[in-house]
VEXKE-240902 format. One record per residue: residue in three letters; x, y, z of N, C-alpha, C in turn; residue number from 1. Coordinates in steps of 0.1 Angstrom, whole numbers, padded with zeros to 4 digits. Each point is the difference from the previous one (the first is absolute). Last residue first. Layout:
<nodes>
ALA  X  Y  Z  X  Y  Z  X  Y  Z  NUM
...
</nodes>
This chain:
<nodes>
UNK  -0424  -0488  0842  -0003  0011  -0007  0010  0016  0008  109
UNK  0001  -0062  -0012  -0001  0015  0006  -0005  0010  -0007  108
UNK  0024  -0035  -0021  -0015  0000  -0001  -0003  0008  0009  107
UNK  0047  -0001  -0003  -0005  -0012  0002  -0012  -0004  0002  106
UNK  0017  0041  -0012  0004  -0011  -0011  -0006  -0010  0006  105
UNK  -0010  0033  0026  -0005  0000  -0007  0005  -0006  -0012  104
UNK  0021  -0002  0040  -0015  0000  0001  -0004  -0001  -0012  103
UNK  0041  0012  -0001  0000  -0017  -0001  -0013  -0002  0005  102
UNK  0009  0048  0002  0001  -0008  -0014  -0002  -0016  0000  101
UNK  0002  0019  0041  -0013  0005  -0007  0004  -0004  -0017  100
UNK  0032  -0002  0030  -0007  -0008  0006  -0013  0000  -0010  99
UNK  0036  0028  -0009  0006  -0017  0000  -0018  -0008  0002  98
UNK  0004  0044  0011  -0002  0001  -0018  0001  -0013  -0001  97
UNK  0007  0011  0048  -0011  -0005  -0007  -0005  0004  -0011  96
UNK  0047  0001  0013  -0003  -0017  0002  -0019  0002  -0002  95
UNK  0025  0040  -0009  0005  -0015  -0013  -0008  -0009  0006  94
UNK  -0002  0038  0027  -0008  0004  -0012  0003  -0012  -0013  93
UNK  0026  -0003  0045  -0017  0000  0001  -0013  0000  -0014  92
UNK  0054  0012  -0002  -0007  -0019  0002  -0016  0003  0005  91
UNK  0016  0041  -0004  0003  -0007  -0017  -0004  -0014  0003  90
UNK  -0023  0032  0036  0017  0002  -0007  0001  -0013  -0009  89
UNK  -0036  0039  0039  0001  -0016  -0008  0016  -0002  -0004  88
UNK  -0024  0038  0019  0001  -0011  0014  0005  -0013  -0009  87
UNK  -0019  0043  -0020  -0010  -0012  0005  0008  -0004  0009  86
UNK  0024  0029  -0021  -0011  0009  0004  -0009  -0006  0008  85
UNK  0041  -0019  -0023  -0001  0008  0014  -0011  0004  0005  84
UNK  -0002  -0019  -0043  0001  -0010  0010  0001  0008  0015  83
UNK  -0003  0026  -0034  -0014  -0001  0000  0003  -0014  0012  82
UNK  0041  0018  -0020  -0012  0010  0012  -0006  -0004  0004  81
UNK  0023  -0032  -0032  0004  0004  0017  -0008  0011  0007  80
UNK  -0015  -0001  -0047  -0003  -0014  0010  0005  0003  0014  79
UNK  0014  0032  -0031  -0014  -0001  0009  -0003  -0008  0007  78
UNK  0040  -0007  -0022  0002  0015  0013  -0016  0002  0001  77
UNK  0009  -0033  -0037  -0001  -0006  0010  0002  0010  0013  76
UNK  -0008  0020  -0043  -0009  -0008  0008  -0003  -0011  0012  75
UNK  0040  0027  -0026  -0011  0007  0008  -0008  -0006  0005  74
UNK  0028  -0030  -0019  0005  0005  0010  -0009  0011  0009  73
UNK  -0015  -0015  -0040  -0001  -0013  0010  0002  0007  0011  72
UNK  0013  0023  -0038  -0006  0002  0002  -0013  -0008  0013  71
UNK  0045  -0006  -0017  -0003  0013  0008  -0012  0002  0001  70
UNK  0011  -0037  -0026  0003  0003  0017  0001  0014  0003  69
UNK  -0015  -0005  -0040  -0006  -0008  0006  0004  0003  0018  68
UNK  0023  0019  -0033  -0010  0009  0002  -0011  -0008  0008  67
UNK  0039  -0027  -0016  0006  0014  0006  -0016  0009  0008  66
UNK  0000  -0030  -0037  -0005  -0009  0018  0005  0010  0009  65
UNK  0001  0016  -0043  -0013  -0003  0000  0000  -0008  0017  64
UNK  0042  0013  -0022  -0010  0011  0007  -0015  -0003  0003  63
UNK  0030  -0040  -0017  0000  0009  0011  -0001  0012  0007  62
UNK  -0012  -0018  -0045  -0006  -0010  0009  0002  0004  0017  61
UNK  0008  0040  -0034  0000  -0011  -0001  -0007  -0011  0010  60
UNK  -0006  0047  -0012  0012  -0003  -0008  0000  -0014  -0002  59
UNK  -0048  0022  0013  0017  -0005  0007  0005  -0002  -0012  58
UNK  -0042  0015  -0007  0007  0014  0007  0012  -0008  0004  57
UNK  -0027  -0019  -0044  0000  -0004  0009  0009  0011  0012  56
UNK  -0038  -0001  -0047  0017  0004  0009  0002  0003  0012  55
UNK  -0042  -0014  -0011  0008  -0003  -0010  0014  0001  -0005  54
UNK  -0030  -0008  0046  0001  0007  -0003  0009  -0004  -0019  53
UNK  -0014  -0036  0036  -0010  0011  -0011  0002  0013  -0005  52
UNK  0031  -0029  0031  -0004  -0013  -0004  -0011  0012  -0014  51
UNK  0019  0026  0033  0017  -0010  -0005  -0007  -0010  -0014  50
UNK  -0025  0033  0028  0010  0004  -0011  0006  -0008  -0008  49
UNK  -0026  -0016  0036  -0011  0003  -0009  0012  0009  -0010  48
UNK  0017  -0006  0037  -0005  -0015  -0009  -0006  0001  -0007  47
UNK  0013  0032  0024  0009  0001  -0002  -0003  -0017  -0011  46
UNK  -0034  0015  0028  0006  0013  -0010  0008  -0005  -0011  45
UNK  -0012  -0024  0041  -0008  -0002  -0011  0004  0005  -0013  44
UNK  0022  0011  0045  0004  -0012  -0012  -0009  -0001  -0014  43
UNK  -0009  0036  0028  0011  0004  -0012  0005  -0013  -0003  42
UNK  -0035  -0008  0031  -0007  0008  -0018  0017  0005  -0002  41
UNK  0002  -0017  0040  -0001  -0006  -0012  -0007  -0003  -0011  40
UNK  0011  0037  0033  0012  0001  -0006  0000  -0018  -0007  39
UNK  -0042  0020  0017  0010  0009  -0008  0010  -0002  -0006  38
UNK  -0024  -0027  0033  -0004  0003  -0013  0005  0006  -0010  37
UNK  0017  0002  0047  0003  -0014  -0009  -0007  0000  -0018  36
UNK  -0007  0042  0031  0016  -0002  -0008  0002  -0016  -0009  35
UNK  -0042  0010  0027  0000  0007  -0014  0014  -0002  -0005  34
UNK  -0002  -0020  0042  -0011  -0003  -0011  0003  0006  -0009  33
UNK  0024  0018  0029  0006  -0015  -0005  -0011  -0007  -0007  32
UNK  -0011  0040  0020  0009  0004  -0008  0007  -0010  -0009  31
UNK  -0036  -0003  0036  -0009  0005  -0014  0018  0001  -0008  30
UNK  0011  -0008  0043  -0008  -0012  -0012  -0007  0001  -0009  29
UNK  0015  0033  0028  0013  -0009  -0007  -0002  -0015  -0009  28
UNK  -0031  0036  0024  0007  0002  -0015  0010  -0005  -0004  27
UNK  -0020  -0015  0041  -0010  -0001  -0010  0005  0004  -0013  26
UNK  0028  0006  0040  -0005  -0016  -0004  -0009  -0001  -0012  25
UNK  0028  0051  0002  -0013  -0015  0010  -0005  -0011  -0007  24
UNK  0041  0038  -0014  -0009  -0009  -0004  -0008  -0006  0011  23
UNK  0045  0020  0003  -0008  0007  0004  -0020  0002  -0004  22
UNK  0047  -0027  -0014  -0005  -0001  0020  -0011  0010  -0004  21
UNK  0016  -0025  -0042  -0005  0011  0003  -0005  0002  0015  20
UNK  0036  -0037  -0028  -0013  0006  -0001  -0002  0016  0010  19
UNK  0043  -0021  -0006  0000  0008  -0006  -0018  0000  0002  18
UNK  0026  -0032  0023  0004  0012  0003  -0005  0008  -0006  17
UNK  -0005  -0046  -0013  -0010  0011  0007  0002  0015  0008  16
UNK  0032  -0039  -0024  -0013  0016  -0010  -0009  0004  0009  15
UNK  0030  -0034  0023  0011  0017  -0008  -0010  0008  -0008  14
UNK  -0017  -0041  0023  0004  0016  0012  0007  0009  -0012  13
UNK  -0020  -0037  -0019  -0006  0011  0003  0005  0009  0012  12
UNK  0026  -0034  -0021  -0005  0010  -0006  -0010  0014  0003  11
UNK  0014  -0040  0027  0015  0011  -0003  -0007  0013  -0012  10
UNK  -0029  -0035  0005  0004  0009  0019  0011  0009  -0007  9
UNK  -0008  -0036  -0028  -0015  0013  0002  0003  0010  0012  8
UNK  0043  -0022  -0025  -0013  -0006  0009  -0009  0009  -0001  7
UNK  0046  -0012  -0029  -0004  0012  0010  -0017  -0007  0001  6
UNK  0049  -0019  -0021  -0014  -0002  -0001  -0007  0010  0012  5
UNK  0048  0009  -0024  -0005  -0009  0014  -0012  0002  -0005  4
UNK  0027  0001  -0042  -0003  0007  0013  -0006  -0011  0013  3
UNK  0039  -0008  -0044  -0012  -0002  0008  -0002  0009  0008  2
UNK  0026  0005  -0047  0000  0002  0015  -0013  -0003  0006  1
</nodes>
């Protein structure tokens, strides 16, 4: 079964319902900072089990991507905060990762 392809908009009106109104501008971005980190140290986590631990915690190749995405998933509900918080949103934040990488591949800096 195909799903509909869902947009940054559609997404972030439906998870944002859930951040914290009663946060100020300032702790809501101390909140998506520290949460982006946080929730990708549990990728890291979750990588560092998979690939160095000697017994491995997933059953298999798909609990292992299973914990992946969810764990992305947490991390991508900061991003959107931290996008709301600035005024910014997913193409903004692509087109100058875009721009700045090809700076610097293409001798730039």
């Amino acid at each position: 079964m195909s799903e509909k392809r869902l947009s940054w908009e559609e997404y972030c009106a439906d998870v944002l319902q859930w951040q914290n109104d009663e946060l100020d501008l300032n702790d809501r971005i101390i909140n998506a900072g520290l949460g982006i980190a946080d929730e990708a140290g549990e990728v890291a986590g979750a990588v560092k089990k998979r690939f160095f631990y000697k017994v491995p915690p997933y059953r298999s190749e798909f609990d292992f991507r299973e914990k992946l995405v969810d764990e992305m998933g947490d991390t991508l509900w900061y991003f959107a905060l931290m996008c709301e918080c600035i005024g910014s949103n997913l193409e903004e934040v692509m087109r100058y990762n875009m721009e700045k990488l090809r700076r610097r591949h293409s001798g730039g800096t």
